[in-house]
Structures are given as structure tokens and as C-alpha cells.
Backbone bond lengths (Angstrom), bond angles and torsions (degrees), N, CA, C in turn:
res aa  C-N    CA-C-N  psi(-1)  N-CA   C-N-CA  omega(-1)  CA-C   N-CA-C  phi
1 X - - - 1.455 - - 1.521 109.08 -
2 X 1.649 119.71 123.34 1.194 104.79 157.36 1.613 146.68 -87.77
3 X 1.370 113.72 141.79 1.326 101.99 -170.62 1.599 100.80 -120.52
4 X 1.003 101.28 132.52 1.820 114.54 -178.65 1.899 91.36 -60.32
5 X 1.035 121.42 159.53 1.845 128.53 -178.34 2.225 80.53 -143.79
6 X 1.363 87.26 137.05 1.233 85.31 -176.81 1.592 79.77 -107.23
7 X 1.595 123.85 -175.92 1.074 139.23 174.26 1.455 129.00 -87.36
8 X 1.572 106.18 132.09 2.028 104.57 -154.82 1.681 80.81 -126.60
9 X 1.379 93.63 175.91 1.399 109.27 -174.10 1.671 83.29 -120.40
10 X 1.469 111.00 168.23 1.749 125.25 166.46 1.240 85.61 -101.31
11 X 1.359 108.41 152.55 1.318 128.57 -177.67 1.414 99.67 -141.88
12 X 1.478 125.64 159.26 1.061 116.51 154.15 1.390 123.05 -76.17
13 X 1.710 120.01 167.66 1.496 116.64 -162.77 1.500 107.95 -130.09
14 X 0.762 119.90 39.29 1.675 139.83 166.74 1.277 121.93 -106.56
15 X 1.449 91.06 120.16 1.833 114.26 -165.80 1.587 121.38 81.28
16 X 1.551 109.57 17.19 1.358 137.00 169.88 1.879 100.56 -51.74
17 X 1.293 103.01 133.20 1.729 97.41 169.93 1.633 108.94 -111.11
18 X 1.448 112.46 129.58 1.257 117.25 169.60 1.620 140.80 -34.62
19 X 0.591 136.17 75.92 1.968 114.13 -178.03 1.123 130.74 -36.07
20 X 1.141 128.88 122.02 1.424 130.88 -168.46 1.655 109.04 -91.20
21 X 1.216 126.19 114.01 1.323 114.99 178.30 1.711 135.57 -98.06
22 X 1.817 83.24 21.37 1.690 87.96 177.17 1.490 100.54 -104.29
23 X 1.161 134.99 31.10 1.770 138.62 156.16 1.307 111.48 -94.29
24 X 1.160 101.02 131.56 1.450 98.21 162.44 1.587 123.85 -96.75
25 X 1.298 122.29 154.13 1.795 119.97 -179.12 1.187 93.55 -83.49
26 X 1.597 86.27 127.99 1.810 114.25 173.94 1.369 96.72 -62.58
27 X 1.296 155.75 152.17 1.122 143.46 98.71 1.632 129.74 -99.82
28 X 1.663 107.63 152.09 1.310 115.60 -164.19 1.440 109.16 -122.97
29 X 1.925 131.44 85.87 1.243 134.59 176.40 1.246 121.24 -132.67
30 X 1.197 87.27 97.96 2.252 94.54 147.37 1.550 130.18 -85.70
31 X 1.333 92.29 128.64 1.629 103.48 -171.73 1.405 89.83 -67.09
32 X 1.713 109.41 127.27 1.695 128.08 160.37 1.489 99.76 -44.99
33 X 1.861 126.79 157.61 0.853 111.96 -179.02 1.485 113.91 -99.26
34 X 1.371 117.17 1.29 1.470 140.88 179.39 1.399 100.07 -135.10
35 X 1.758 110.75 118.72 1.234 127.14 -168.85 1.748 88.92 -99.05
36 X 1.150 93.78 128.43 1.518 126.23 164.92 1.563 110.18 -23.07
37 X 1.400 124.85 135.56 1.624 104.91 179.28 1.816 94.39 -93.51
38 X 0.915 116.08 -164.86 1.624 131.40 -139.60 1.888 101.17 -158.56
39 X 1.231 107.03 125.30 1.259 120.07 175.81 1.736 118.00 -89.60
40 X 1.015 115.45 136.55 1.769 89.74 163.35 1.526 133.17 -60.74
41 X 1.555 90.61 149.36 1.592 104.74 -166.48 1.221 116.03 -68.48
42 X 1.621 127.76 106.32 1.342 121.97 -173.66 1.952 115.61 -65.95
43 X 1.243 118.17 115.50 1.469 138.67 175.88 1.713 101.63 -58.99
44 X 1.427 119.30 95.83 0.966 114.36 163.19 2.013 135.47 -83.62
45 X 1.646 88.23 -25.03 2.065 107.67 170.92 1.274 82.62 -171.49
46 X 2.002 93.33 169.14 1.569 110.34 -171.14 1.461 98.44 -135.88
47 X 1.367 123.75 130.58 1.162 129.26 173.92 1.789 114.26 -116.89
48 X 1.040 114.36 62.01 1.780 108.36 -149.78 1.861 98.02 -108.08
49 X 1.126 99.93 9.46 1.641 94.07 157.14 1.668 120.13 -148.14
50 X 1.621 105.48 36.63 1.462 116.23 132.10 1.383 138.84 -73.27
51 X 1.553 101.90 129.79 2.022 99.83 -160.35 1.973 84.46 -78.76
52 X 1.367 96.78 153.01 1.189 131.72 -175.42 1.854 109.62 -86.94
53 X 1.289 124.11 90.77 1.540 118.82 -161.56 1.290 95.85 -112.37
54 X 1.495 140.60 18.74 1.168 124.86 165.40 1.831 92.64 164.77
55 X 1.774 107.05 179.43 1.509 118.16 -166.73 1.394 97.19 -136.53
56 X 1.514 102.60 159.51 1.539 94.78 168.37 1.842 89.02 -150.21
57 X 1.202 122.10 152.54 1.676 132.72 -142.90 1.571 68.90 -144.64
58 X 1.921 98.67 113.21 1.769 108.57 173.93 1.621 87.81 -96.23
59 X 1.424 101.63 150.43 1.303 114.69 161.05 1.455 129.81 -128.20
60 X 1.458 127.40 99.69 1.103 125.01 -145.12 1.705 111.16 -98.81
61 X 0.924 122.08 164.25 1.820 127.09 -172.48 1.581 98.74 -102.91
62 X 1.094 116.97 107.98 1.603 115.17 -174.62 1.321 106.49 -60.11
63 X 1.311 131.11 -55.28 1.305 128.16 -171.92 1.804 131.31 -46.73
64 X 1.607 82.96 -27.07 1.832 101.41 162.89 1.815 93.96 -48.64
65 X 1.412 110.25 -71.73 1.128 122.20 -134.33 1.781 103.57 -50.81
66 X 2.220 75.03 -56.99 1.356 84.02 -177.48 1.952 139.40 -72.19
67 X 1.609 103.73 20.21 1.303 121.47 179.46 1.463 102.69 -99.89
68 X 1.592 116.45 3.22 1.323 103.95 -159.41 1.317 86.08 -124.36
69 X 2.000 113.27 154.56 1.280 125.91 -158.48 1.412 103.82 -58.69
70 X 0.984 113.44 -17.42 2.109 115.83 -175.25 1.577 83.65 -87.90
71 X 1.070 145.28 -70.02 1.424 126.14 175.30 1.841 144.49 -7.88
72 X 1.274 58.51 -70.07 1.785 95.90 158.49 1.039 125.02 -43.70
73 X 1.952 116.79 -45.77 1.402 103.93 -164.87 1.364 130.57 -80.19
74 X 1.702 160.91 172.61 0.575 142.96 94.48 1.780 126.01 57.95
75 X 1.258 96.63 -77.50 1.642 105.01 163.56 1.298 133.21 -63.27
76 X 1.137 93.98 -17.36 1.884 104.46 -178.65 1.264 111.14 -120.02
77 X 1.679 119.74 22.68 1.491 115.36 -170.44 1.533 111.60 -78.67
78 X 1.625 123.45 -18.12 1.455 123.59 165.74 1.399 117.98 -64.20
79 X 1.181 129.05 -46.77 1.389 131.86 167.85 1.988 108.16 -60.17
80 X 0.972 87.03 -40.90 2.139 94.10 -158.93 1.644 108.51 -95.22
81 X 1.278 110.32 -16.69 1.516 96.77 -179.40 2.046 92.45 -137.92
82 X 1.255 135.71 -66.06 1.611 156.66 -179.74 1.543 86.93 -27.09
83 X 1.344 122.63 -56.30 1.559 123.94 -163.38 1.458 122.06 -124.13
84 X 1.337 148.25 -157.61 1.478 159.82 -176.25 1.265 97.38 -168.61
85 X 1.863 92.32 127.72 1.645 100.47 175.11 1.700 87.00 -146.51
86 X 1.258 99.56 150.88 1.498 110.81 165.23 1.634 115.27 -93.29
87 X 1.464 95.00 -90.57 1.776 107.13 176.48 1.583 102.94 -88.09
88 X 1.453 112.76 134.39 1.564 112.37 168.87 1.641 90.88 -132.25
89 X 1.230 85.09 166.46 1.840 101.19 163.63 1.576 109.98 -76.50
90 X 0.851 101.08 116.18 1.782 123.27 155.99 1.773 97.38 -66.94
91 X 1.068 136.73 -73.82 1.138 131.30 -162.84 1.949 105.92 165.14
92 X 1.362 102.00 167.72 1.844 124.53 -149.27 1.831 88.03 -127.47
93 X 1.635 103.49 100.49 1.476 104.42 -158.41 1.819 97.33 -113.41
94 X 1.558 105.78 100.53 1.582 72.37 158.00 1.996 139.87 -79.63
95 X 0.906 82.38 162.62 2.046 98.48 -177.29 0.865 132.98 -99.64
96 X 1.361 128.71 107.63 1.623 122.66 168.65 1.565 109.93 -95.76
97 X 1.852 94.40 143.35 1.509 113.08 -163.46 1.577 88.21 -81.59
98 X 1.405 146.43 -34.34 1.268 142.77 -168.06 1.881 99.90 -76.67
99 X 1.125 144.24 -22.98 1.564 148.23 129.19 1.173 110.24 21.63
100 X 1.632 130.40 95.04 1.785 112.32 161.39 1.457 86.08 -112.74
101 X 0.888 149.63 -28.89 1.767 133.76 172.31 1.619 114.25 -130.04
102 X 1.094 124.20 141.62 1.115 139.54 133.45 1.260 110.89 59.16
103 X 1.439 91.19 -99.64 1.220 117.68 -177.79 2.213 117.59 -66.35
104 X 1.112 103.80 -1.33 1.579 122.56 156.93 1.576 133.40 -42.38
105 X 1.371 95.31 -30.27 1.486 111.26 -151.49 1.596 93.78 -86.30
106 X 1.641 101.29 -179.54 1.679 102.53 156.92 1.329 136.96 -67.63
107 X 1.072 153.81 124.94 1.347 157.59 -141.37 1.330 126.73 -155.77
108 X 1.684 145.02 114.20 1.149 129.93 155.95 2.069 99.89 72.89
109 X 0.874 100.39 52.42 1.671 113.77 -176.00 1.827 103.09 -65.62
110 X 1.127 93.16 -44.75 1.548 97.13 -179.80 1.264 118.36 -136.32
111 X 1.243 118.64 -179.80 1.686 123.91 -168.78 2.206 100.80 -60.27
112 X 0.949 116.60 135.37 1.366 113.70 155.72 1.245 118.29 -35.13
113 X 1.860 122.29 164.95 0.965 120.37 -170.44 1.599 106.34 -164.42
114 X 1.181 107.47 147.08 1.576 93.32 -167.45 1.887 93.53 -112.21
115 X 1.276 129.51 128.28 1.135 146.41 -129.14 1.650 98.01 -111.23
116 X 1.260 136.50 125.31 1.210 123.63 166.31 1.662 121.25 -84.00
117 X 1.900 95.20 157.04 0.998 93.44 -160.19 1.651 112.94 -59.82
118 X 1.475 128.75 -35.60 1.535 129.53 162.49 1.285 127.10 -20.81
119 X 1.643 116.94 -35.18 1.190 133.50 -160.02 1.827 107.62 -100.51
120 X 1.409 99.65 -36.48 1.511 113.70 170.57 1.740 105.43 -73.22
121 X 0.853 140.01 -66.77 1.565 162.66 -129.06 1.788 93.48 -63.57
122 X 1.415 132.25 -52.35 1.154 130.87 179.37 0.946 101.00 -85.16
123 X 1.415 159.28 58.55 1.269 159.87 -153.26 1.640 102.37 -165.84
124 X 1.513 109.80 -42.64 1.543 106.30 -158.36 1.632 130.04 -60.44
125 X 1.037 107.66 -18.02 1.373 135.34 -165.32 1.701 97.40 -88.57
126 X 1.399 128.07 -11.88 1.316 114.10 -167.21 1.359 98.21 -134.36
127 X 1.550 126.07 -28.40 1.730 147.41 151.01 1.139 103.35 -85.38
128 X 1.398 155.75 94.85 1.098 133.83 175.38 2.135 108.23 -91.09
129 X 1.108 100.33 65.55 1.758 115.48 141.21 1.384 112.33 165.17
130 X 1.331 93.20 154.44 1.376 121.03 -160.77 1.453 100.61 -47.57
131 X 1.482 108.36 -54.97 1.915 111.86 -171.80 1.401 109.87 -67.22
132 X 1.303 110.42 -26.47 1.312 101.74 -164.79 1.533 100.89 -91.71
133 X 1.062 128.79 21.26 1.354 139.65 176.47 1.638 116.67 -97.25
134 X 1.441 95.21 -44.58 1.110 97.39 -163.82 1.527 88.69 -91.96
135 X 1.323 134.13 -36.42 1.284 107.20 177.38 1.254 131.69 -97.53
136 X 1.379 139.51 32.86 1.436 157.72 65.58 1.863 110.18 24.29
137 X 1.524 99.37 -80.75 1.512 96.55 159.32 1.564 147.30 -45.02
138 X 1.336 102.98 -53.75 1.250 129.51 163.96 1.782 113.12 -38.21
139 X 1.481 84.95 -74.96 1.829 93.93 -172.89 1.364 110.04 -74.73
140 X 1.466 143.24 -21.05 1.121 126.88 -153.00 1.673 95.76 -150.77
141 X 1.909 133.07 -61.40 1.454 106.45 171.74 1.583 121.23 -54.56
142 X 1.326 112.47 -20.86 1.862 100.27 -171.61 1.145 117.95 -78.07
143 X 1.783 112.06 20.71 1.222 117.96 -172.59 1.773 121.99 -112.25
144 X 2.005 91.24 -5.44 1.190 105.75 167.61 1.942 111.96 -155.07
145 X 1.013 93.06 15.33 1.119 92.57 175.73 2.077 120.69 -120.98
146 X 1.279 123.27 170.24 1.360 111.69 -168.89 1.631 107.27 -102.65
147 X 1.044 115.39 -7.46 1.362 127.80 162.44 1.656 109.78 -161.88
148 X 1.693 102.67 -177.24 1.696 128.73 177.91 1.256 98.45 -54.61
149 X 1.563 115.51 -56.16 1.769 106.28 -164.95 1.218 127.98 -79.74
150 X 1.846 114.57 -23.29 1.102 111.74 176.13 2.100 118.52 -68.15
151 X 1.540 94.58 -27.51 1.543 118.20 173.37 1.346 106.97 -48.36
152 X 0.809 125.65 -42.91 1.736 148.66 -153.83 1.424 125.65 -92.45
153 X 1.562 101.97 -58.19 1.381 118.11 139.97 1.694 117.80 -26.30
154 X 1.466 85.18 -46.01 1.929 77.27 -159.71 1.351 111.71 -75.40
155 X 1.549 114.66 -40.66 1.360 133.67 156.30 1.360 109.48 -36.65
156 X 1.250 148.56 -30.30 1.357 154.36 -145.91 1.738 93.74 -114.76
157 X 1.018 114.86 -70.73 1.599 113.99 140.16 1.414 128.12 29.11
158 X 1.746 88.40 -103.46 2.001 108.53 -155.19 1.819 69.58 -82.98
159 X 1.355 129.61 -52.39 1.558 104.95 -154.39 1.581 118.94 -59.19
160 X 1.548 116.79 -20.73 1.396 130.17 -177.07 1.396 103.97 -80.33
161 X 1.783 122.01 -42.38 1.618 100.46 148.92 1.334 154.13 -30.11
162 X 1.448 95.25 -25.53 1.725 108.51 -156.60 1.932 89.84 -111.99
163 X 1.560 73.91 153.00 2.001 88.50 177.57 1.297 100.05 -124.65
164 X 1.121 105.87 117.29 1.550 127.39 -164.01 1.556 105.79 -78.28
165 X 1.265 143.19 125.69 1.697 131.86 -172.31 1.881 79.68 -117.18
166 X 1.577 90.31 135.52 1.548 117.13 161.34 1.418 117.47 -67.43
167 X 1.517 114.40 117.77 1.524 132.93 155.98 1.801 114.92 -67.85
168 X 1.479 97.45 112.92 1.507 107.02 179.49 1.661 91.43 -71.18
169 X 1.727 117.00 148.74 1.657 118.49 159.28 1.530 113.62 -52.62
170 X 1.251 100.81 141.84 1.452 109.97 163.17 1.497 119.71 137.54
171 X 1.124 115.51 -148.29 1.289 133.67 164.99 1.706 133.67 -93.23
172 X 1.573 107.12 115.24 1.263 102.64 -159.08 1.776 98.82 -148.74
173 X 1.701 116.45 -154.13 1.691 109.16 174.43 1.442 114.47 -125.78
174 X 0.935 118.39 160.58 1.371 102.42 156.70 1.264 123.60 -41.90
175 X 0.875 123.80 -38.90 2.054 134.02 -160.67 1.299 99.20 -61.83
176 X 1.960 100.93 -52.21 1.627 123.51 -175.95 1.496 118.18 -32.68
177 X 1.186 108.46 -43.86 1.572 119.73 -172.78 1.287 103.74 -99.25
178 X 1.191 126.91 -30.38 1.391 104.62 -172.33 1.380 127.20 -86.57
179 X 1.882 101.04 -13.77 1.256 114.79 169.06 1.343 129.23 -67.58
180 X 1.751 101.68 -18.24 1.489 123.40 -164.97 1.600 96.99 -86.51
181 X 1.838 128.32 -52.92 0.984 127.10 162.13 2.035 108.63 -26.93
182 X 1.430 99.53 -81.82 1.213 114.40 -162.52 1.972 104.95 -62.39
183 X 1.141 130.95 -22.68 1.332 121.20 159.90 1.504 106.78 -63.80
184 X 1.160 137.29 -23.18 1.735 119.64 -156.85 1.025 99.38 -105.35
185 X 1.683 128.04 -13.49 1.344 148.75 176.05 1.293 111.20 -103.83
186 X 1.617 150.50 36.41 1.095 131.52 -172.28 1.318 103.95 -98.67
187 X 0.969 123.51 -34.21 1.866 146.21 -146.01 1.788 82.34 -70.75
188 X 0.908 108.85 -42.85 1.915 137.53 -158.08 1.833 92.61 -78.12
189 X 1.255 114.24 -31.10 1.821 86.20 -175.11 1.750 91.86 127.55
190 X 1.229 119.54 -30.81 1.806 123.24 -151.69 1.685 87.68 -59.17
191 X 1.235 114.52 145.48 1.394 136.37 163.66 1.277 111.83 -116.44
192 X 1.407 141.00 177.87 1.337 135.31 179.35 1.539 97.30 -92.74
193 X 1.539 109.57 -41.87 1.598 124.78 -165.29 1.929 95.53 -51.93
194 X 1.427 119.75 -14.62 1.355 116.70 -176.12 1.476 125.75 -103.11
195 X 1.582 92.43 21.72 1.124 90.73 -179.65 1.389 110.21 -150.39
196 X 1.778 119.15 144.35 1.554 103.01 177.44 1.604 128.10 -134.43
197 X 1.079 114.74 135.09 1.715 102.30 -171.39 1.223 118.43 -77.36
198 X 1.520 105.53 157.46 1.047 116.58 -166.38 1.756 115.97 -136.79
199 X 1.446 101.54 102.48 2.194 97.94 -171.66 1.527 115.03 -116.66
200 X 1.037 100.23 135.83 1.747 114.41 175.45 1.568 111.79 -77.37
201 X 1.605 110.03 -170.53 1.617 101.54 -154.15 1.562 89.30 -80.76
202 X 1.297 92.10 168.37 1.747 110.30 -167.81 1.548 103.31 70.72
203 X 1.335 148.03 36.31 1.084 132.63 178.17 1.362 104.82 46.88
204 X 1.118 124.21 32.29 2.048 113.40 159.71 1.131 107.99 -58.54
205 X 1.631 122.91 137.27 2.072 112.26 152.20 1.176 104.96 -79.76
206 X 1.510 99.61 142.42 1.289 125.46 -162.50 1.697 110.36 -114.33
207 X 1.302 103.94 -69.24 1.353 104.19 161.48 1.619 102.58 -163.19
208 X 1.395 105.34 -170.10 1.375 115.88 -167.25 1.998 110.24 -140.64
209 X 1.098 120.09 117.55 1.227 119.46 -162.23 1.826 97.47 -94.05
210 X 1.314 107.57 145.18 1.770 109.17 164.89 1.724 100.71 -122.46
211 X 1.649 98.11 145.31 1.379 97.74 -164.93 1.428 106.06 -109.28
212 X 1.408 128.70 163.21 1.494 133.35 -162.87 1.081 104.25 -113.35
213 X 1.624 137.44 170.11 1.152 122.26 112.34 1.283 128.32 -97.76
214 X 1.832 139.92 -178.96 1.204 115.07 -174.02 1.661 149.74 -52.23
215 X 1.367 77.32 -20.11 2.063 117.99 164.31 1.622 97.81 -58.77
216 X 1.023 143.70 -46.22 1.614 153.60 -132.46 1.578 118.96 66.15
217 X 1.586 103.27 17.64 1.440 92.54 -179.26 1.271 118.96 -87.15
218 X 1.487 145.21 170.16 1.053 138.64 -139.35 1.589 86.12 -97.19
219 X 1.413 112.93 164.32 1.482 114.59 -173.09 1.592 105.11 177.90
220 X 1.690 104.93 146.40 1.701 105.65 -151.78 1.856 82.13 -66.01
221 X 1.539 85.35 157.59 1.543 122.27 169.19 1.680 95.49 -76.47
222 X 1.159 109.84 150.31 2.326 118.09 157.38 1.205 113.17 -75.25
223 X 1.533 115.38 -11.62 1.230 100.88 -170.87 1.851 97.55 -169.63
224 X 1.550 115.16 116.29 1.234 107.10 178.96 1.470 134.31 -95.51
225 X 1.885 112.98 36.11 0.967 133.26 -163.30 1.624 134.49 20.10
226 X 1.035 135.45 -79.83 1.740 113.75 173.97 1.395 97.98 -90.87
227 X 1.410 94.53 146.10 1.369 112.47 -179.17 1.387 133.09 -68.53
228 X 1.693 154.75 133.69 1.334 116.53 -162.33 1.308 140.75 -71.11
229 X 1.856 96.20 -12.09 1.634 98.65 163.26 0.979 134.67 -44.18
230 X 1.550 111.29 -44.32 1.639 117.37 -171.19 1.583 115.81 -58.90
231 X 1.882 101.49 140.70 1.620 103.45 153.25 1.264 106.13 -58.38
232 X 1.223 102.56 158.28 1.795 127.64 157.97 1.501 101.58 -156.15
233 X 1.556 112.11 152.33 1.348 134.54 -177.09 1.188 102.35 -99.97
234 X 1.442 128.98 121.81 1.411 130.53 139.15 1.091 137.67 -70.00
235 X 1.633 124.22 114.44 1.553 107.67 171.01 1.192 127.06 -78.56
236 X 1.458 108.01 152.33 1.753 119.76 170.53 0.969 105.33 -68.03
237 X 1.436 104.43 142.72 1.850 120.02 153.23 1.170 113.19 -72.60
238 X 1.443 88.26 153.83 1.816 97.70 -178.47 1.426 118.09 -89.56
């Protein structure tokens, strides 16, 4: 499976704080009572006859998101200020093992689609936004799935499997978190080898991917992106 590794700095790792993985992430969401309308999904490439050899379910740290000027805005004030989320789904990616970049994978399987709000609305709490829901679908379930809901469903799924352990703010490692994932998940099958980090500039955590096989069973990642030495900064929730 490929996993994009964005670029980390080494840091030194002294005075690093552990993650504890017997907390669970609080989260705090009420479904808006008018779901956001939704633009069409801009088609950036199409990969719609790459075979699908495995998935990987990103899991992103909201507080990254929401510390960042797109966070911030206006548009994201239901997710970033209305509610508290720790781990959300980024998105339910399938993988091709033939993949040397990126842009390799499956993609844009079928024509775009503009998603109703019915179809979004039980979704928000685990995607937290409307667009990014639907284009989630668009680019990456219509590439193995027969519609939005069954896609979604599945996402609703592996994430309701998983027991999410709360990241205290601060300073910590890669290892820190991933051990915390994979401690709250062991009972479950989770290995570390199945999972890979993922940090933005300044060493922020960003998110953390778990890898599938076509079964959905858990299965090593190709690549477990930052390494566990490294610092990384966690952000606080608001």
C-alpha cells in the first residue's frame, strides 16, 4: 500500500510526553439542523481502471485542522468552534499495490455527484463536513463502492470498531501516538506495522492512516510514514 510521508524534521526527543492510551477522546457533536449545501467536486486526475488491492481509513486530529487558517474560517466554524472533535475520518481510500506516487491509486471512478443532504446528515459526526463528504465519495468510494451510502456505511463501520485513545497537547513522538492508537486497539488485531503517521510542517500530527486488506482486515501498511523517533506537536482542542 502506498502512503504519501509528507516531510518531518528530527528533532530532539527529550522531555517528550508519553500518550496514554487508556483515555478515551471526548467528543462534542450536534448535527446542524440545516446541512450545509455542497459544491461540485472539482476532478483533479482519473484513475478508474486501477484494480483496488487493499484500503487504508485516514484518521485525522481535528485540532491540526482546526489551528490552521482553513480551520479558522468561517466555513469550518461547525467543526472548529459549534463542536469538539478529536480523531475524525479524513476519508476510506482504496489502494493500489502497483502505486509509486500518489497520484497511482484509484481515483474519480465515476462521473461526480452532488450528494443529498439525507445522505450526508448521518455522516457528520464521523466526516465532520458536508463537502468533504461528498468528495471523499466522489474521488475515492466511487472507486469501489455501488453508491454514497453503501461507501459510508463502511466508513461508519471500521471507525465504530476502533477505540480512539485521547492525545494530551504538547510535545510527544511519533511512536507516542501510534502506540496509543494500537494499545486501545490490541484486543481487536491492531499492530503498529498497520498503521502510519502522518505530520504537517513544523512536525504537527496530522493524522494517522490504518491499513486493510480487501476483507477489511487489518494488514501491514508499505510504508509507516514518520518514524517513531521523531518529535511531533499535538494540538489542543478548543
Amino acid at each position: 500500500m502506498q502512503v504519501p510521508m509528507l516531510m518531518f524534521l528530527s528533532l530532539a526527543l527529550g522531555g517528550c510526553a508519553a500518550v496514554s492510551s487508556l483515555s478515551t477522546s471526548i467528543q462534542q457533536c450536534a448535527v446542524p439542523g440545516e446541512v450545509p449545501s455542497t459544491r461540485p467536486t472539482r476532478v483533479d486526475y482519473r484513475n478508474s481502471n486501477v484494480e483496488v488491492d487493499s484500503y487504508g481509513l485516514t484518521l485525522s486530529w481535528s485540532p491540526h485542522f482546526c489551528n490552521s487558517p482553513a480551520g479558522q474560517s468561517s466555513a469550518n466554524r461547525w467543526q472548529c468552534a459549534d463542536n469538539r472533535f478529536g480523531f475524525v475520518v479524513h476519508g476510506l481510500w482504496p489502494q493500489s499495490d502497483s502505486a509509486r506516487r500518489n497520484d497511482d491509486h484509484p481515483r474519480f471512478c465515476k462521473s461526480p455527484e452532488i450528494l443529498d443532504a439525507a445522505v450526508i446528515r448521518p455522516h457528520l459526526c464521523t466526516i465532520p463536513g458536508a463537502q468533504l463528504i461528498q468528495d471523499e465519495w466522489n474521488k475515492h468510494g466511487s472507486c469501489a463502492w455501488p453508491n454514497a451510502t453503501a461507501y459510508l456505511d463502511r466508513v461508519e463501520n471500521l471507525k465504530g470498531n476502533l477505540t480512539m485513545p485521547d492525545l494530551p497537547a504538547g510535545r510527544t513522538t511519533a511512536g507516542a501516538i501510534r502506540n496509543a492508537l494500537v494499545n486501545a486497539n490490541r484486543a481487536k488485531g491492531l499492530k503498529a506495522d498497520h498503521t502510519a503517521v502522518r505530520v504537517g510542517s513544523g512536525n504537527r500530527f496530522s493524522e494517522i492512516m490504518i491499513c486493510y486488506d480487501k476483507k477489511f482486515q487489518f494488514a501491514a501498511c508499505s510504508d509507516m510514514g514518520t518514524p517513531d523517533r521523531v518529535e511531533v506537536n499535538v494540538a489542543a482542542k478548543r
